[in-house]
C-alpha positions as CSV (number, residue, x, y, z in Angstrom):
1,X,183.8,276.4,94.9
2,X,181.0,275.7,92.4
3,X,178.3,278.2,92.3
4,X,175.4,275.6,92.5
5,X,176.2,272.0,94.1
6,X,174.6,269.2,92.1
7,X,172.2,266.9,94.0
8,X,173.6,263.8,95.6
9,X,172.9,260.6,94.3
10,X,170.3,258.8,95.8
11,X,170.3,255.2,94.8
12,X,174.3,254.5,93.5
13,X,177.7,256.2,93.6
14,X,179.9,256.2,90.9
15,X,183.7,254.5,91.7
16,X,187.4,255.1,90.7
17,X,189.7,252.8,91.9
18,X,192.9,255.3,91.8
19,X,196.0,253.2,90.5
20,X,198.3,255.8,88.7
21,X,201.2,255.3,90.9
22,X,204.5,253.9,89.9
23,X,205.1,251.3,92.6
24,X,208.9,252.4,92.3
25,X,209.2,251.1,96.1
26,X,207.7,247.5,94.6
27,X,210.3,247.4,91.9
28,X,208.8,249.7,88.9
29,X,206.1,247.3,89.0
30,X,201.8,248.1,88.1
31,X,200.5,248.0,91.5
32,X,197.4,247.2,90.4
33,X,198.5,243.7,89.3
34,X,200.5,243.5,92.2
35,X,200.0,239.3,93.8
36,X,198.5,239.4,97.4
37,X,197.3,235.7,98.5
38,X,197.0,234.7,95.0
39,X,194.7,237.8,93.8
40,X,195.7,241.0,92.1
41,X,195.2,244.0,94.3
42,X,192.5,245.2,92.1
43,X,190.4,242.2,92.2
44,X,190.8,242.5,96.1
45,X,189.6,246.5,95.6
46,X,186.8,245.3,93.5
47,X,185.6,242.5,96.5
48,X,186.1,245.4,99.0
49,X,183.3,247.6,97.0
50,X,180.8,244.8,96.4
51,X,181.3,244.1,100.2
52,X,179.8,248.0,101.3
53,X,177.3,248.7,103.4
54,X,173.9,249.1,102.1
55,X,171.8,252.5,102.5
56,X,168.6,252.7,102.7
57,X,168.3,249.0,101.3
58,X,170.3,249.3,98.2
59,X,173.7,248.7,97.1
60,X,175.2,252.1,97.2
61,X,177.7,251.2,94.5
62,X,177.1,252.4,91.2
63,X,179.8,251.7,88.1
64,X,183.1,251.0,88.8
65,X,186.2,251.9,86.9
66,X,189.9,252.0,87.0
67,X,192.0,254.9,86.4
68,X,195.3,253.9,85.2
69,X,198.1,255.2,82.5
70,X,199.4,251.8,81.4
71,X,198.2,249.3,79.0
72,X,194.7,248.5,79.1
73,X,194.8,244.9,78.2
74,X,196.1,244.5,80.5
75,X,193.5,245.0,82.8
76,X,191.4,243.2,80.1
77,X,190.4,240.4,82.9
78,X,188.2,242.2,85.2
79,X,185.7,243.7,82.8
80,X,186.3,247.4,83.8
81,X,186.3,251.0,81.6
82,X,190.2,251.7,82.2
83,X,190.4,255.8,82.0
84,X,193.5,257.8,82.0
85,X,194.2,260.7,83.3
86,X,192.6,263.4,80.8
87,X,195.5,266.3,81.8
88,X,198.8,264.3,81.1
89,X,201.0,262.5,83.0
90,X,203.1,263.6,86.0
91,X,200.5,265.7,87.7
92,X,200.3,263.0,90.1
93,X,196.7,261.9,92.1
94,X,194.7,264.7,91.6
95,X,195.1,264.2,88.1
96,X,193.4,260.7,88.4
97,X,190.3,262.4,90.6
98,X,189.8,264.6,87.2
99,X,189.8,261.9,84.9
100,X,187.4,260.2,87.3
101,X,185.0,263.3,87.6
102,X,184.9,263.5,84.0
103,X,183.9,259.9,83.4
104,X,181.6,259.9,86.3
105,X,180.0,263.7,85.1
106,X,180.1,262.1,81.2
107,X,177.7,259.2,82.2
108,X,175.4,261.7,84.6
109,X,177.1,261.8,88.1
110,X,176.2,264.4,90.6
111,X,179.3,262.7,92.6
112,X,182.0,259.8,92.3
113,X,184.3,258.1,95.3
114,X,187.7,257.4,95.0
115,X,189.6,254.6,96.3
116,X,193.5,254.0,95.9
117,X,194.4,250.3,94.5
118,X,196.7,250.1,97.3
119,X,194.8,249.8,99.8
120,X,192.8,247.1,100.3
121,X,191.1,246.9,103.5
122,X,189.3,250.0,103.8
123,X,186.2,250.4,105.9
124,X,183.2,247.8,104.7
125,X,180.5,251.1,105.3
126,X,182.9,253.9,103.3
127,X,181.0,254.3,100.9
128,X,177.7,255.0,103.1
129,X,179.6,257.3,105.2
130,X,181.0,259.6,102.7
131,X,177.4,259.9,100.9
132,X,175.7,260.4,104.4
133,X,178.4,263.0,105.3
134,X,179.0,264.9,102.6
135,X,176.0,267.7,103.6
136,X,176.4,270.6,102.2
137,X,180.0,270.5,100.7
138,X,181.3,269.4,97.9
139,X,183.5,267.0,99.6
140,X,184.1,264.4,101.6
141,X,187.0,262.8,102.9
142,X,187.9,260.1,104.5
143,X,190.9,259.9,107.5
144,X,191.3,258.2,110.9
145,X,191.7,259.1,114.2
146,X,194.4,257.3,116.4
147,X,194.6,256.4,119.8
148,X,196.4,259.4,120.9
149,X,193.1,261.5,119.0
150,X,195.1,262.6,116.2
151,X,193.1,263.0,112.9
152,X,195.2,261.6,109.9
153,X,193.5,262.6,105.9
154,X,193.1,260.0,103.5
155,X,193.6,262.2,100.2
156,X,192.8,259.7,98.0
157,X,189.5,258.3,100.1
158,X,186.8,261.2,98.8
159,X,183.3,261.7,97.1
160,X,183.9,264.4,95.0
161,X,181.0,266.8,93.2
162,X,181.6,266.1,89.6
163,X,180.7,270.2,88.8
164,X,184.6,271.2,90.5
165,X,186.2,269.0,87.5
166,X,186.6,272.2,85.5
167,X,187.9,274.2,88.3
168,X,190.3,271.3,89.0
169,X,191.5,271.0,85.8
170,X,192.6,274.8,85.7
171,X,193.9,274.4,89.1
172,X,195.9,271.3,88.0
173,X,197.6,273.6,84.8
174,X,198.4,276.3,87.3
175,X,200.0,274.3,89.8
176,X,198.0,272.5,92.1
177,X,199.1,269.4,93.0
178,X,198.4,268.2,96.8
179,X,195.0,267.0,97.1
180,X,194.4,267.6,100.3
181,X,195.3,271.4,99.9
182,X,192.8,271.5,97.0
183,X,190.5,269.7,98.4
184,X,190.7,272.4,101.8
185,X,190.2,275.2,98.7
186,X,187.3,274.0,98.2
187,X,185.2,273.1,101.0
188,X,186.0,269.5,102.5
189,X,183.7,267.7,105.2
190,X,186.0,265.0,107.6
191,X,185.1,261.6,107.7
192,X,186.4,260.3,110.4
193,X,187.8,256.0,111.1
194,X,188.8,255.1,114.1
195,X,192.0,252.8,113.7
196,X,191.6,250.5,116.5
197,X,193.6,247.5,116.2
198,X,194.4,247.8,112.1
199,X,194.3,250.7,110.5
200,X,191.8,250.3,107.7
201,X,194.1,252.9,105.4
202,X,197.0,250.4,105.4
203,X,198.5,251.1,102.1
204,X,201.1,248.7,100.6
205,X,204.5,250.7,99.2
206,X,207.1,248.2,99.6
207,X,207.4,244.5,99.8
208,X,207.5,244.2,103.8
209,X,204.1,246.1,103.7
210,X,202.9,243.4,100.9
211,X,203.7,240.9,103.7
212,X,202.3,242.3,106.0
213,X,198.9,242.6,104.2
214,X,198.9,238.8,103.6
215,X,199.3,238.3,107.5
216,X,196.1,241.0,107.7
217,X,194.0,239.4,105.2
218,X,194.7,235.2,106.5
219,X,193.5,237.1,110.1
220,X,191.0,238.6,108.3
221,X,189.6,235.6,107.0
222,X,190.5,233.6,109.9
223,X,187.7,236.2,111.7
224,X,185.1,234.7,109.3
């Protein structure tokens, strides 16, 4: 654990939409790009984060950007800093919380959140509950609670302190890999969902799950 926490942002939190993964179940394809209701699964990321709660008043969305190891132009279309991870490839998602830390701590971030591109219906007041929740540790982590009172982590659903990217990174080159044992290491505060009827986590893996997000989102919008 870092000897001194930095202060939590006040007015805007700093985003990392998380889309290092392979998409092997979606045939090999970039999942960021991947079509659902005629919009690529970033874009529907991107209307998810201008969609969060306010605190206090004011957006608490600060700059966004999208960590990814493939071709930035291709991601040329929605304006955003692409940054890869800054360890090397195959150290799987932690490696893209680093290489969000160190662009969030590079343009003066006490904190940044993490969201996975895959997952595009999480909770409209995410954001305001991981800065509100946080307290006195250096992270916080979303996960739900089912029916049955089962509490389920959502590894890649945190606001991190940017001051335990240096410990991560030495952690990453001598082994770590699971975020939610590092996360554990270092002192993580639960933020709990409840699921209710949808799970807000639904993450997309294969092409029956990218159905089944188009039949959430026309219910979605048929809720409007």
């Amino acid at each position: 654990m870092p000897e001194k926490q930095m202060d939590k942002a006040t007015s805007s939190t700093a985003t990392v939409i998380l889309a290092g993964g392979r998409g092997r179940r979606l045939g090999g394809s970039d999942k960021a790009l991947r079509i659902l209701n005629a919009d690529p699964l970033v874009q529907h990321c991107l209307r998810r984060l201008k969609d969060q709660e306010d605190v206090n008043g004011d957006s608490p969305i600060g700059p966004v950007a999208l960590n990814s190891n493939c071709d930035a132009r291709h991601y040329a279309d929605f304006g955003l800093p692409i940054i890869a991870d800054t360890i090397g490839a195959d150290y799987g998602p932690l490696a893209g919380i680093l290489a969000a830390m160190d662009w969030a701590c590079d343009l003066g971030h006490a904190q940044v959140m993490t969201i996975a591109v895959d997952t595009p219906f999480f909770p409209k007041n995410l954001t305001a509950r991981l800065v509100a929740e946080r307290t006195d540790m250096p992270i916080a982590m979303a996960a739900t609670v089912d029916a049955q009172g089962h509490v389920w982590p959502q590894p890649t659903f945190g606001l991190w302190a940017t001051d335990l990217r240096n410990t991560l990174r030495d952690d990453l080159e001598t082994g770590a890999r699971k975020v939610i044992t590092w996360a554990r290491s270092q002192g993580v505060t639960s933020v709990q969902f409840k699921t209710g009827t949808q799970d807000p986590f639904f993450n997309i893996n294969t092409p029956e799950d990218l159905a089944l997000a188009q039949t959430i989102l026309m219910q979605e919008q048929d809720r409007i």
